[in-house]
VOBA-1610 file (N, C-alpha, C; in pm, whole numbers, padded with zeros to 5 digits, always signed):
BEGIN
Unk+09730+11912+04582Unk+09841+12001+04546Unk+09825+12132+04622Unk+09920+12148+04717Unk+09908+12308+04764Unk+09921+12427+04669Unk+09847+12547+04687Unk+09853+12654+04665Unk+09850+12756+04792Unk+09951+12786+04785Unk+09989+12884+04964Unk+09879+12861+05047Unk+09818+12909+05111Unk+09795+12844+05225Unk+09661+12773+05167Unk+09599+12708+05063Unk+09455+12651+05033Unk+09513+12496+04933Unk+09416+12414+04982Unk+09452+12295+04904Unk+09347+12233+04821Unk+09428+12227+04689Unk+09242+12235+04615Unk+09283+12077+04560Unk+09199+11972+04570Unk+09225+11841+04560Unk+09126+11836+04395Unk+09027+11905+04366Unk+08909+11917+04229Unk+08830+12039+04274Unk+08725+11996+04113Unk+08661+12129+04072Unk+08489+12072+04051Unk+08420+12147+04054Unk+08274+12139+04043Unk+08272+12224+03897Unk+08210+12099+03811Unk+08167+12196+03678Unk+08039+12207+03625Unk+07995+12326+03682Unk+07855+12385+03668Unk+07816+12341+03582Unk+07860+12315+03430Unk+07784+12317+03264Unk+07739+12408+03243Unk+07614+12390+03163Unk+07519+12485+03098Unk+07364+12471+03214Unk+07316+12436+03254Unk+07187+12433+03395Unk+07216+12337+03442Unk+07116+12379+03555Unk+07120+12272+03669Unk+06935+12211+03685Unk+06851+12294+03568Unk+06771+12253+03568Unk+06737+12084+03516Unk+06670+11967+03560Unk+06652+11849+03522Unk+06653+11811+03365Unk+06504+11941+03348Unk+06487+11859+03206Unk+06576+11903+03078Unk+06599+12025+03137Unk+06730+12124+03065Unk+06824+12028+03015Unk+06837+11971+03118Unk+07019+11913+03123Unk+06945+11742+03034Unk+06820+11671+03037Unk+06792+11628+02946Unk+06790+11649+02835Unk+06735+11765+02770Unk+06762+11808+02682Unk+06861+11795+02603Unk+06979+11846+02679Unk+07118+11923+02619Unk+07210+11785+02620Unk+07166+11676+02707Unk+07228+11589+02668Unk+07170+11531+02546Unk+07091+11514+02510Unk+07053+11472+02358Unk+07122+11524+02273Unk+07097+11674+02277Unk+07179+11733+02151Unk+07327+11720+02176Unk+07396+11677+02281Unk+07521+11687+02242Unk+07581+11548+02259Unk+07504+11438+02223Unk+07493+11312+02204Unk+07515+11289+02038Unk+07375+11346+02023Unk+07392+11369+01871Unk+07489+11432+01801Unk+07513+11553+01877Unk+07631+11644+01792Unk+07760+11540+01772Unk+07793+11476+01873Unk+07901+11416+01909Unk+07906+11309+01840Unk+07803+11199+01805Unk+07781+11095+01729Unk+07820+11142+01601Unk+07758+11242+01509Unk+07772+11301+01410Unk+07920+11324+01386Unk+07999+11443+01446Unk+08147+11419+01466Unk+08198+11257+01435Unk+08161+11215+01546Unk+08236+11062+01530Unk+08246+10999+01383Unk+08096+11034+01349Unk+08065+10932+01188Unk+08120+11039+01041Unk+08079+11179+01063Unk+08176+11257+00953Unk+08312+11247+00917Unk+08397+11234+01084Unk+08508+11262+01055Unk+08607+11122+00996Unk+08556+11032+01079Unk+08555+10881+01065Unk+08541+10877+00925Unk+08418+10893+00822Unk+08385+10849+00730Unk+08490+10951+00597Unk+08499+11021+00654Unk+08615+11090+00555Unk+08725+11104+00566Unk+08813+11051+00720Unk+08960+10948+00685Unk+08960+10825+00603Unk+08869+10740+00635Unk+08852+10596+00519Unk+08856+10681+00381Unk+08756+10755+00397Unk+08720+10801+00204Unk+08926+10783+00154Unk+08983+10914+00256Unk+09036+10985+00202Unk+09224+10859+00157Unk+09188+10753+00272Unk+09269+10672+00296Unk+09245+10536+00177Unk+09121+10493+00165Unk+09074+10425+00090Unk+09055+10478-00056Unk+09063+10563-00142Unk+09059+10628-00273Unk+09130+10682-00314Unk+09221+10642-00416Unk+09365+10673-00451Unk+09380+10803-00511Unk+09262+10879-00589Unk+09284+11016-00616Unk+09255+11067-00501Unk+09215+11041-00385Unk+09248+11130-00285Unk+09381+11148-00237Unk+09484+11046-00268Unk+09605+11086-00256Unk+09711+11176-00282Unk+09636+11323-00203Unk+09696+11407-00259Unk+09716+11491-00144Unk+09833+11597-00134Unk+09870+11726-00001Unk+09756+11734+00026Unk+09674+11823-00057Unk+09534+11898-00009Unk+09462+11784+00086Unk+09433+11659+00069Unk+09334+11580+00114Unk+09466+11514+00265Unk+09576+11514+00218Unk+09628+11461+00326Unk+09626+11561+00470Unk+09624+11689+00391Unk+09572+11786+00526Unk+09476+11734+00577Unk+09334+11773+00500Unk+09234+11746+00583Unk+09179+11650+00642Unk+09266+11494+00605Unk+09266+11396+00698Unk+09329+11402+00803Unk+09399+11460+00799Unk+09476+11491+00958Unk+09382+11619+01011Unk+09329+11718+00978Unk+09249+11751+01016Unk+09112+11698+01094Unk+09045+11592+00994Unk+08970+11496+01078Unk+08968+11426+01179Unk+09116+11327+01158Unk+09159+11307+01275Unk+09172+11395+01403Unk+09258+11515+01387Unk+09225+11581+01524Unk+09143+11608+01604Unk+09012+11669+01477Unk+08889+11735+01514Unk+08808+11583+01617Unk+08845+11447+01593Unk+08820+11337+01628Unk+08869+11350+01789Unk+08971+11377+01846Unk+09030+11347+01948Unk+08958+11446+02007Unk+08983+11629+01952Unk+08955+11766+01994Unk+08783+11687+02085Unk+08718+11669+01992Unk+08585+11680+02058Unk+08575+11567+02188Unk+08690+11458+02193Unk+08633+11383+02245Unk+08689+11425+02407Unk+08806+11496+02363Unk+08815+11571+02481Unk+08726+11643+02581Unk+08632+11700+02548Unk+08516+11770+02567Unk+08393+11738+02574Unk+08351+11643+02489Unk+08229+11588+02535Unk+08150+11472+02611Unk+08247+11374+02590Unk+08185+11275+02715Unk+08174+11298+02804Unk+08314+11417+02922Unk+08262+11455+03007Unk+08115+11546+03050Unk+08120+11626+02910Unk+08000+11689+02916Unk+07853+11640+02926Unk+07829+11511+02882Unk+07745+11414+02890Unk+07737+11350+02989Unk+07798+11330+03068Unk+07800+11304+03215Unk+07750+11338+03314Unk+07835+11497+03323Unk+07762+11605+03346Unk+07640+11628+03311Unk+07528+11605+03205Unk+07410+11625+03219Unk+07327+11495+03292Unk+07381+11428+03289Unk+07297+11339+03346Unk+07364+11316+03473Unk+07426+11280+03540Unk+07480+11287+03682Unk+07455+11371+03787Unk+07423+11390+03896Unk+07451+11476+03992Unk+07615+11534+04027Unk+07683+11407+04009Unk+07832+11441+04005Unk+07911+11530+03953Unk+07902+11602+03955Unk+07946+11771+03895Unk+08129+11758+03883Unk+08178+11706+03966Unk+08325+11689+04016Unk+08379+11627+03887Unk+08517+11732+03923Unk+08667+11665+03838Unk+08764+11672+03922Unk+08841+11545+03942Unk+08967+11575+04019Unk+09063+11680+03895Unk+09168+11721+04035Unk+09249+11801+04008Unk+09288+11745+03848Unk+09352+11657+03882Unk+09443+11539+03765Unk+09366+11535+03621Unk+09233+11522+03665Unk+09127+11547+03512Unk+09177+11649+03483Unk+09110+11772+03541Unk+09123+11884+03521Unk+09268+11924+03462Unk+09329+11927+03518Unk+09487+11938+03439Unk+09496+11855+03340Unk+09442+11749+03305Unk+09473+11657+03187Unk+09378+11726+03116Unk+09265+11749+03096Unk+09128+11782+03007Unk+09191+11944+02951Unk+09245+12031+03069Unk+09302+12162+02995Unk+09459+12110+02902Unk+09538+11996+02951Unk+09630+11987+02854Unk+09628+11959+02705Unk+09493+11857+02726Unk+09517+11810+02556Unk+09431+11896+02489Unk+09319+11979+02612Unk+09219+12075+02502Unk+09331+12174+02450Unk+09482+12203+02516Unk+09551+12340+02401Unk+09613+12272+02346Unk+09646+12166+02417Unk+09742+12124+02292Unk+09675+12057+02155Unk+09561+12025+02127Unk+09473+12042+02022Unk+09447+12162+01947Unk+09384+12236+01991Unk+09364+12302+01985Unk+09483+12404+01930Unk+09607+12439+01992Unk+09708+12555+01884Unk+09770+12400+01791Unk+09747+12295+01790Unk+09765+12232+01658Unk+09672+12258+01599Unk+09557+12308+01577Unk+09489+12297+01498Unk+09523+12433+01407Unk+09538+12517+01461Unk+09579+12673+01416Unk+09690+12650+01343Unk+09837+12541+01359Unk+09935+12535+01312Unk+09870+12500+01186Unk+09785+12348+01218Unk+09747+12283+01066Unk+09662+12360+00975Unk+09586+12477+01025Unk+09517+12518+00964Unk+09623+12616+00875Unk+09691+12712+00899Unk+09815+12750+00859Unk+09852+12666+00754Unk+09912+12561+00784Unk+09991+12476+00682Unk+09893+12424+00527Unk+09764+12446+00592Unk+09680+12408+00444Unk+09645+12569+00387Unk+09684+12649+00495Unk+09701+12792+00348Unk+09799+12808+00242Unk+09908+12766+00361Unk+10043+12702+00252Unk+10003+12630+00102Unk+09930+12540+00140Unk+09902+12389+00067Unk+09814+12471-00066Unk+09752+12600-00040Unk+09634+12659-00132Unk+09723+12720-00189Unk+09792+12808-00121Unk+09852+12922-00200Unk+09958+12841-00324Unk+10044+12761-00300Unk+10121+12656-00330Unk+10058+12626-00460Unk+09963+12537-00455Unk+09857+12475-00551Unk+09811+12551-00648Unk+09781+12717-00631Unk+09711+12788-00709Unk+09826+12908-00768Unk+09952+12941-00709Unk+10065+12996-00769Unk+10110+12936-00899Unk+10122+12788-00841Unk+10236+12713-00941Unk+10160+12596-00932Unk+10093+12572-01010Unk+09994+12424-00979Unk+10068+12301-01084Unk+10093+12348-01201Unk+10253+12262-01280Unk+10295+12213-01188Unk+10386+12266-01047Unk+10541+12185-01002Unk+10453+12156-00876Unk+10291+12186-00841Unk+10246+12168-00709Unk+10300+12058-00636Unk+10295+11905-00711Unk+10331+11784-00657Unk+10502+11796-00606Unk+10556+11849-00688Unk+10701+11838-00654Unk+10714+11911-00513Unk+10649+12054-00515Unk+10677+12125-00425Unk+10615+12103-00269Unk+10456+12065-00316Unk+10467+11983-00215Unk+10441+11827-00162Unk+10591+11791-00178Unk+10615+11686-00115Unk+10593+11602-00025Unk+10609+11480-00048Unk+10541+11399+00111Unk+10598+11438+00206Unk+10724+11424+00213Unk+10794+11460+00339Unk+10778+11579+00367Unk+10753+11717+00232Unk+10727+11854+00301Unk+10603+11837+00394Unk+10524+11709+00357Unk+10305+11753+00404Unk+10377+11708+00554Unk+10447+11560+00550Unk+10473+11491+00693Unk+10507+11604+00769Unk+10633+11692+00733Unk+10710+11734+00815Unk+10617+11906+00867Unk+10502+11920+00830Unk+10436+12072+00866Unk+10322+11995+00953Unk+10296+11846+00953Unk+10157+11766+01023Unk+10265+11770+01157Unk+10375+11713+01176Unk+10450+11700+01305Unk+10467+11842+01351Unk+10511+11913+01297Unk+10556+12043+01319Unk+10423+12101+01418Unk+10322+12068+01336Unk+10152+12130+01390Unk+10149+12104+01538Unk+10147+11981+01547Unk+10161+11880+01666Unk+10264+11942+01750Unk+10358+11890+01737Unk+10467+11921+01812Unk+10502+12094+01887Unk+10447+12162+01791Unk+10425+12283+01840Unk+10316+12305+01937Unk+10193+12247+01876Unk+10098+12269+01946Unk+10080+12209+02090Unk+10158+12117+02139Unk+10180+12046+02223Unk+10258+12074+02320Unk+10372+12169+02283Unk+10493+12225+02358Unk+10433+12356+02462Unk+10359+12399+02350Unk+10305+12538+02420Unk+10188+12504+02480Unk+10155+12372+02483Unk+10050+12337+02622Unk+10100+12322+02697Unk+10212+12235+02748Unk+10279+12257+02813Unk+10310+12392+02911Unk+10370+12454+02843Unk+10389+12574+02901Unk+10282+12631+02982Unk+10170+12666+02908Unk+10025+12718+02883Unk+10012+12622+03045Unk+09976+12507+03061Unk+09926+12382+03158Unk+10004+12459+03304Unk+10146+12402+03284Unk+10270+12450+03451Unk+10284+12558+03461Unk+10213+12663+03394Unk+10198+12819+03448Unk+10056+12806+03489Unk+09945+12749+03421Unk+09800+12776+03481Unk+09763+12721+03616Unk+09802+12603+03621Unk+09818+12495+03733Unk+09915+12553+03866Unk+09995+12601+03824Unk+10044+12693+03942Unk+10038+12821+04016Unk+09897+12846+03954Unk+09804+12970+04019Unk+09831+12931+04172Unk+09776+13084+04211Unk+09761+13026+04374Unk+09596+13020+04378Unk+09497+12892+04392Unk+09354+12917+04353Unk+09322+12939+04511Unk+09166+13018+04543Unk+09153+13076+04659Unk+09028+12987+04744Unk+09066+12885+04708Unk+08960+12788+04819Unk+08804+12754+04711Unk+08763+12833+04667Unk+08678+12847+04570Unk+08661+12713+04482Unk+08643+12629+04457Unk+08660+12534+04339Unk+08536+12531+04239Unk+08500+12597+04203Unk+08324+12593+04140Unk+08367+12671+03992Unk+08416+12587+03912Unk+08440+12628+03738Unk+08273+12653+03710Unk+08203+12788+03652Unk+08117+12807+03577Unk+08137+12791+03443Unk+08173+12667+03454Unk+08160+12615+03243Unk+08166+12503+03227Unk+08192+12407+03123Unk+08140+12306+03074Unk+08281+12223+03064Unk+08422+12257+03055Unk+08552+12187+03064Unk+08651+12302+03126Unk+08788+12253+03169Unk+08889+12343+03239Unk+08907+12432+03149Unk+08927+12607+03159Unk+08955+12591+03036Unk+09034+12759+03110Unk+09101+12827+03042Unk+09164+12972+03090Unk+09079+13061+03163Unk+08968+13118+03135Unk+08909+13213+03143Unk+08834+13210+03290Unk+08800+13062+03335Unk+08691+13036+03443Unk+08833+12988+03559Unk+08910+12958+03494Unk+09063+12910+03631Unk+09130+13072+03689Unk+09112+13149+03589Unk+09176+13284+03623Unk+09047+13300+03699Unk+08948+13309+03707Unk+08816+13377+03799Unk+08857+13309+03925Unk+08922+13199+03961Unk+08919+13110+04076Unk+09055+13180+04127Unk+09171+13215+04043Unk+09313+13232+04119Unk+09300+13315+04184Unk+09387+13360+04322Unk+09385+13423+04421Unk+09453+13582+04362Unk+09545+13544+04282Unk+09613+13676+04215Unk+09661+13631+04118Unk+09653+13652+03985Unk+09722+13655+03857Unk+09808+13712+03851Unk+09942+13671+03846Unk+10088+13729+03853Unk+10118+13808+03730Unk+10133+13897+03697Unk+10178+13977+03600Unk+10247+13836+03495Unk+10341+13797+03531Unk+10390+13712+03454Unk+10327+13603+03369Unk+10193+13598+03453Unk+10104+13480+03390Unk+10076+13544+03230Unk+10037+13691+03298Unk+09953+13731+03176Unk+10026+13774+03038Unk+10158+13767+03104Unk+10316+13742+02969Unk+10298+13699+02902Unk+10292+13529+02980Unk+10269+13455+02912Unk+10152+13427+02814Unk+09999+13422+02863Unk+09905+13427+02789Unk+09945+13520+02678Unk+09961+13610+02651Unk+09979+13723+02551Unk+10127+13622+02470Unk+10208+13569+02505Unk+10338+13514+02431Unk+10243+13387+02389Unk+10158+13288+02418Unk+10092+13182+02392Unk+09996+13245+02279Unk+09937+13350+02341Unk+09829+13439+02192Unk+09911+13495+02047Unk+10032+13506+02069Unk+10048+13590+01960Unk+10152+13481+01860Unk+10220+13330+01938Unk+10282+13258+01882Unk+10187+13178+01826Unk+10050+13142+01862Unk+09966+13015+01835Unk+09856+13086+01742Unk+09867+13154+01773Unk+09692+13237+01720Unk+09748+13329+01616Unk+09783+13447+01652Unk+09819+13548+01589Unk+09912+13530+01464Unk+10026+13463+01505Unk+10125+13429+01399Unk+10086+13351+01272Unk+09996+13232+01365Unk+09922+13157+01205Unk+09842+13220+01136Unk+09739+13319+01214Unk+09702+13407+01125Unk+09764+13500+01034Unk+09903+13552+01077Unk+09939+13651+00964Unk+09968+13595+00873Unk+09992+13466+00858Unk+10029+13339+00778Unk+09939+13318+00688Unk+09848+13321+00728Unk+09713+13256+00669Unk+09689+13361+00577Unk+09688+13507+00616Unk+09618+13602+00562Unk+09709+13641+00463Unk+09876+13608+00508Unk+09966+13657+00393Unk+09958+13553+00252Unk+09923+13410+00315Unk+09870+13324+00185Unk+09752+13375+00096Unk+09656+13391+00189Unk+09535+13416+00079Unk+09589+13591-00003Unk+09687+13730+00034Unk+09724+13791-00028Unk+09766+13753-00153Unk+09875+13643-00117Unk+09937+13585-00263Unk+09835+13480-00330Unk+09707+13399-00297Unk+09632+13349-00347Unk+09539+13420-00433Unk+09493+13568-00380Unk+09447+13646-00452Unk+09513+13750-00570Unk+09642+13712-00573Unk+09699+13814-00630Unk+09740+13721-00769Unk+09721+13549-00732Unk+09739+13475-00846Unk+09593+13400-00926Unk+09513+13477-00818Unk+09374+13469-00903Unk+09331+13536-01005Unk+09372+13693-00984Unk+09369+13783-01012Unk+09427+13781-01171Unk+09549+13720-01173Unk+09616+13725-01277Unk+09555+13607-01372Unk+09468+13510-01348Unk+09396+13425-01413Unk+09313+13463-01556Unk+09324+13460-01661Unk+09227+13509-01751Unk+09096+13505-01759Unk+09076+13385-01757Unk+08949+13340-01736Unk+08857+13381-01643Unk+08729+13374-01632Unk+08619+13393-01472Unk+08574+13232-01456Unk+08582+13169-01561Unk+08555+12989-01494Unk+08676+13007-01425Unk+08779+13034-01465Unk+08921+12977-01396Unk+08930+13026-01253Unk+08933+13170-01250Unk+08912+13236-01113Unk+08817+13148-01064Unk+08699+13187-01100Unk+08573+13039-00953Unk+08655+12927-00931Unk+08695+12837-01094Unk+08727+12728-01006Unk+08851+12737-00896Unk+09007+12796-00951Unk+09066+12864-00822Unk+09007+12908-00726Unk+08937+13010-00669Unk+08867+13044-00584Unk+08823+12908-00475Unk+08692+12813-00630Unk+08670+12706-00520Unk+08711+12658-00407Unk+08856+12594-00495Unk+08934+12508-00417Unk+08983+12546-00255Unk+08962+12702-00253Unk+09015+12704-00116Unk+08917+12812-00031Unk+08786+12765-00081Unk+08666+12823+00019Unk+08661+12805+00121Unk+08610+12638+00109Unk+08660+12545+00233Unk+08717+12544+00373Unk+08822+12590+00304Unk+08937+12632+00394Unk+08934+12751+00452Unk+08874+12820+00394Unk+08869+12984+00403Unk+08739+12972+00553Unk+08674+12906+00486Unk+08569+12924+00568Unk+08564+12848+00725Unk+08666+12711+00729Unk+08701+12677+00862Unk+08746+12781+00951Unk+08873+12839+00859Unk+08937+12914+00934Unk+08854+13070+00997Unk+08784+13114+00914Unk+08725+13202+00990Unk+08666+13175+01070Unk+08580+13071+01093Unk+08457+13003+01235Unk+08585+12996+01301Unk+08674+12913+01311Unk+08804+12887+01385Unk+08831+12978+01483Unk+08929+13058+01362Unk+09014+13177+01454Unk+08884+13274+01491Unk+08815+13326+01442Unk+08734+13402+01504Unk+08654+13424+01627Unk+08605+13247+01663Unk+08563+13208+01800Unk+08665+13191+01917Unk+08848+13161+01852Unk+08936+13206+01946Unk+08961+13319+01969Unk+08965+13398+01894Unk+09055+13552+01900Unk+08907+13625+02012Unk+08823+13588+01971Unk+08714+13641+02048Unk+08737+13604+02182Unk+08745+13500+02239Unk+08775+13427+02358Unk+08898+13495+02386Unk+09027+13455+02361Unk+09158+13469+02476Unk+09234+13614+02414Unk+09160+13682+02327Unk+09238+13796+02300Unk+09196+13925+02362Unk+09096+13894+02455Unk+09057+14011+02565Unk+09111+13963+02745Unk+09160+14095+02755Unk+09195+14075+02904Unk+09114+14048+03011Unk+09177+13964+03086Unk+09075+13847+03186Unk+08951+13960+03240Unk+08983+14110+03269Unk+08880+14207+03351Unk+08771+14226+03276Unk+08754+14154+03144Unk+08664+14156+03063Unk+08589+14051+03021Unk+08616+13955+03092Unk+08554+13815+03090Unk+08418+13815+03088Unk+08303+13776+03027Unk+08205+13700+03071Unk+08157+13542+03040Unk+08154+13508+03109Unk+08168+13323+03151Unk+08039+13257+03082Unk+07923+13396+03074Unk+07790+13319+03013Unk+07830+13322+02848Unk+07877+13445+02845Unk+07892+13472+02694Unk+08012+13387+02621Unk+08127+13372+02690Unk+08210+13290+02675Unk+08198+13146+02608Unk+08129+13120+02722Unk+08058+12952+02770Unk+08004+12927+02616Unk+07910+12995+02580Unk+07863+12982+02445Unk+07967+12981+02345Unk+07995+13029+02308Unk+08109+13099+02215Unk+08221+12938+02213Unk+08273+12930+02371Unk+08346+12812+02358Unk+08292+12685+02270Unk+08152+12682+02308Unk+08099+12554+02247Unk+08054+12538+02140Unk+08085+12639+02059Unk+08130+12630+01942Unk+08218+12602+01853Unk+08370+12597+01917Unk+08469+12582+01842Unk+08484+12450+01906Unk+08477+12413+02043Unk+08500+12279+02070Unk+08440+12162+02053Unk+08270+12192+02026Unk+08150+12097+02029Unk+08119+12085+01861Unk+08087+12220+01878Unk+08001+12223+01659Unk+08105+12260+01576Unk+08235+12264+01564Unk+08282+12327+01468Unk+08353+12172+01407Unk+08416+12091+01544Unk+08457+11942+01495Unk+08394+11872+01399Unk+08245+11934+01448Unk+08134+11864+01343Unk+08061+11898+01239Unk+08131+12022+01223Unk+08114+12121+01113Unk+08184+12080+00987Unk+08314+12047+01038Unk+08426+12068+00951Unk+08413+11955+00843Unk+08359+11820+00857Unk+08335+11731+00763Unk+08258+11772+00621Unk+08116+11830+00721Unk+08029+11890+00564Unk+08120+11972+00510Unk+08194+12089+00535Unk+08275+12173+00514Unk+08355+12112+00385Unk+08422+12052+00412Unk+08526+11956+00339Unk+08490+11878+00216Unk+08311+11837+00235Unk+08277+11730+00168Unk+08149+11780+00084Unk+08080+11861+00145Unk+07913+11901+00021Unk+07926+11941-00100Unk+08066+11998-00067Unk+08091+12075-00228Unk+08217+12020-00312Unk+08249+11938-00254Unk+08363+11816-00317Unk+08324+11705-00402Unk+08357+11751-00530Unk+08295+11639-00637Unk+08399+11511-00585Unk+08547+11528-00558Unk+08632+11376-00537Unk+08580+11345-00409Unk+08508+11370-00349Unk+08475+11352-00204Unk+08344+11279-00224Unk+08251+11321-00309Unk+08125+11259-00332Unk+08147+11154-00384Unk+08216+11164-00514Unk+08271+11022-00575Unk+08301+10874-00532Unk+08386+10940-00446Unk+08421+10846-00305Unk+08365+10822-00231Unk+08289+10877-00184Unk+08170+10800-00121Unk+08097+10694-00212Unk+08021+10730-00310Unk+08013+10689-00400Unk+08037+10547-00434Unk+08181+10546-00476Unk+08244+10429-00460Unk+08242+10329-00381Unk+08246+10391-00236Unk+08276+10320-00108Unk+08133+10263-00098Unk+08054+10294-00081Unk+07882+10240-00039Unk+07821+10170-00225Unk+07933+10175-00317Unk+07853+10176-00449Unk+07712+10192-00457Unk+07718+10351-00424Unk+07549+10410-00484Unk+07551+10487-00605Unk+07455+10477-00676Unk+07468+10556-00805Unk+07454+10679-00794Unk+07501+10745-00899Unk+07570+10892-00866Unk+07462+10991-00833Unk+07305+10992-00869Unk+07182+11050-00820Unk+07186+11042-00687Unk+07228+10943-00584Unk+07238+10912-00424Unk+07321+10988-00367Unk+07398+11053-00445Unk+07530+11089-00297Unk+07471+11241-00346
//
């Protein structure tokens, strides 16, 4: 694909070292990390699909949550495993543009869905009487597509503006997948317009679900508050720790990343930071969901019939 006068056909992706046993190392652990992902998230769509009191909004979120976090990582790590063991450093162009498409478009779905299960809390703990009515199957279906569909559109966008940098002969990504921060280090000039856009992609995907999020937990706290009880408050409270607590690892490791201007980049510090929300947080999110979930233990429970001392 030309870019004015330079033709960049792929990219060299440094990783994390180039030392031997290093990159032994790091492939272990992110073998494991990745296996782990696979079997958490896996094992708590069945739970959640297979056990009929899990049939509920709250749990239908976070199966679709699982699911994503399922695809999110896989985006990211096999290549990365490759990369440690290979000399082959290379991604064609075509990877590369595919590996940055589905990592945003995952990725601002995940911010949508995460959003939509503040909804799902605040909802639940306002008016927990009409919760089922209000939220509806077709309301849960129609905010899971919405997630998606949004999150997907604005990769798009995000993808045929990044991809049409002019890059400067350079092809050597210092990081571990395609990703904004290390493609702007390569472009020849960042067009004012690019950075429009980034800032219109930050404040529709990121920012907005957050005021969302934060305006739920206002009204979540304000119907805690009014609770008589202090069992009642904890157990309210409980129910949407969880959640509370994805979302901060979440948004916090993004807003950190793409909410500073590119002249402030650092790629080592970055690099880290990224592989957190893309590598450990997928694989975070299961325990998250499940250590402190009595219907979650249960179900397991059930599923392996171990007695209730085992799970």
């Amino acid at each position: 694909m030309e870019r004015g006068n330079h033709t960049v056909t792929g990219f060299i992706l440094l990783g994390f070292s180039t030392d031997p046993v290093m990159q032994k190392i790091l492939f272990v652990m992110f073998l494991g990390v990745y296996s782990l992902t696979l079997l958490g998230n896996t094992t708590l769509i069945i739970l959640i699909c297979n056990d009929s009191r899990l049939h509920t909004p709250m749990y239908f979120f976070i199966g679709n949550l699982s699911f994503l976090d399922l695809w999110y990582s896989s985006v990211y790590t096999p290549k990365i495993l490759v990369t440690c063991i290979s000399e082959d450093k290379s991604i064609s162009f075509a990877g590369c543009l595919s590996q940055f498409f589905f990592s945003a478009g995952l990725a601002y779905s995940e911010c949508y869905l995460l959003a939509a299960m503040a909804y799902d809390r605040y909802t639940a703990i306002s008016n927990p009487l009409l919760y089922a009515q209000a939220m509806s199957r077709r309301l849960c279906v129609c905010l899971v597509v919405y997630s998606y569909t949004g999150g997907f559109v604005n990769a798009i966008i995000l993808t045929s503006n990044t991809f049409t940098l002019d890059f400067c002969g350079d092809n050597v990504i210092d990081d571990f997948f395609c990703d904004v921060p290390p493609l702007v280090k390569l472009a020849c000039d960042v067009r004012e317009s690019y950075q429009s856009v980034l800032y219109f992609l930050l404040a529709s995907n990121v920012i907005s679900p957050t005021l969302l999020i934060l305006t739920s937990y206002l009204f979540i706290i304000a119907a805690i508050l009014r609770i008589r009880s202090t069992q009642g408050r904890l157990k309210a409270f409980s129910t949407c720790s969880s959640h509370l607590i994805s979302v901060t690892l979440y948004y916090g490791s993004i807003l950190y990343i793409y909410s500073r201007p590119s002249s402030s980049y650092s790629l080592e510090r970055d690099k880290m930071v990224s592989t957190f929300y893309t590598v450990l947080f997928p694989m975070l999110n299961p325990m998250i969901y499940s250590l402190r979930n009595k219907d979650v233990k249960e179900a397991l429970r059930k599923l392996f019939k171990l007695a209730p001392s085992e799970v």
